[in-house]
C-alpha positions as CSV (number, residue, x, y, z in Angstrom):
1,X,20.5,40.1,40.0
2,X,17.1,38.5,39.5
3,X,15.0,41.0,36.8
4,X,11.1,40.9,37.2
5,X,8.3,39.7,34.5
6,X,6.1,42.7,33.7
7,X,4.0,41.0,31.7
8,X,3.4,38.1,34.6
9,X,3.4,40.8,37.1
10,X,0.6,42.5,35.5
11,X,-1.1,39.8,34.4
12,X,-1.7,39.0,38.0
13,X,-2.7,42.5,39.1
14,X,-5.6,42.4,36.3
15,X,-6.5,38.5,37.7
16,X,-7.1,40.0,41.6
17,X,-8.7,43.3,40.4
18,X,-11.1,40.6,38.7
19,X,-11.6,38.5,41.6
20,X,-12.4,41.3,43.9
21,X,-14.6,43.1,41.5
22,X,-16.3,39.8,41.6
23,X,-16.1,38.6,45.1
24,X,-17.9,42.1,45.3
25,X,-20.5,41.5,42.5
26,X,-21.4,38.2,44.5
27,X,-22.2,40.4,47.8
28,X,-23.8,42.7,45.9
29,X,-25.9,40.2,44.4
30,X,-27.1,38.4,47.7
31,X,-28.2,41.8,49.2
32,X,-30.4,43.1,46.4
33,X,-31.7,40.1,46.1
34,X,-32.4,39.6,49.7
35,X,-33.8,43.1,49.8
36,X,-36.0,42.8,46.8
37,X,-37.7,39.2,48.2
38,X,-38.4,41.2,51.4
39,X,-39.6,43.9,49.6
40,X,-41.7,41.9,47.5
41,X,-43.4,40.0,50.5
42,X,-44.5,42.9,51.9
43,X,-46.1,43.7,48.8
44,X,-43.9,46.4,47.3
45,X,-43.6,45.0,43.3
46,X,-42.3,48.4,42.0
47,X,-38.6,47.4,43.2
48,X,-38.7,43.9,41.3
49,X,-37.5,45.1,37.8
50,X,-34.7,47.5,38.7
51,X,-33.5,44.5,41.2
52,X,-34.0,42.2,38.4
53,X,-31.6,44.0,36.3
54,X,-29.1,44.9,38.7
55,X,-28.7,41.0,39.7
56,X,-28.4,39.6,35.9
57,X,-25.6,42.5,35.7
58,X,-23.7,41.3,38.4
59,X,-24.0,37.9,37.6
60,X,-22.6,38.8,34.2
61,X,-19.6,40.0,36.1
62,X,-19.4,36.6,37.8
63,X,-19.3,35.1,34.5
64,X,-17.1,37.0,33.1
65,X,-14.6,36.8,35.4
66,X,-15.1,32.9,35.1
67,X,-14.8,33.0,31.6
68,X,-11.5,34.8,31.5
69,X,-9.8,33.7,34.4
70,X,-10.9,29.9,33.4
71,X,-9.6,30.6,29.8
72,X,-6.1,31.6,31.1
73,X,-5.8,28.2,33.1
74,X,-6.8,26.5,30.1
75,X,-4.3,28.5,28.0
76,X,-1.8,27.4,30.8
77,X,-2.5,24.2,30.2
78,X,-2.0,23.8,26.9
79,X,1.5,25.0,27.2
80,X,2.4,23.3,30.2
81,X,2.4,25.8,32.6
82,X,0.2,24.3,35.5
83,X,1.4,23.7,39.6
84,X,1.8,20.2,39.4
85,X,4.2,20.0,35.7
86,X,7.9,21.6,35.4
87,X,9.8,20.4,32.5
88,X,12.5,19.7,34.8
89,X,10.8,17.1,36.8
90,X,10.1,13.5,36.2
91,X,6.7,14.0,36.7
92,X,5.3,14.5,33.3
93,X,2.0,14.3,34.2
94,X,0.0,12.1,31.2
């Protein structure tokens, strides 16, 4: 009988909730930007602060996603938990 890893299990739920919340930020990003250029060359300047903020917001979630999800792999690394090294192998990967 083959028992699941609840700790790698949720590990990975938190790592796509993550990546969609930032796959979403990204969208988000391109159309209030896009929206506030317009609006700003039709001479509408009101909009520019609010878009300002909004953008730097999500592309805090960007990097903050980054930061974590790139500080796991490192973590991984470390210990010797990457795709191309199993300590069973005779690739030990120097």
């Amino acid at each position: 009988m083959k028992f699941r890893d609840a700790r790698m299990e949720t590990r990975t739920a938190v790592e796509l909730v993550c990546l969609t919340l930032s796959l979403a930020s990204i969208f988000f990003q391109i159309w209030i930007l896009s929206t506030s250029w317009e609006a700003y060359f039709q001479g509408h300047t009101q909009r520019l602060l609010p878009a300002l903020i909004f953008s730097c917001v999500s592309f805090l979630v960007c990097a903050l996603t980054a930061w974590t999800t790139g500080m796991s792999f490192m973590k991984g690394m470390d210990e010797g938990r990457t795709n191309t090294y199993h300590k069973h192998t005779p690739f030990k990967g120097d």
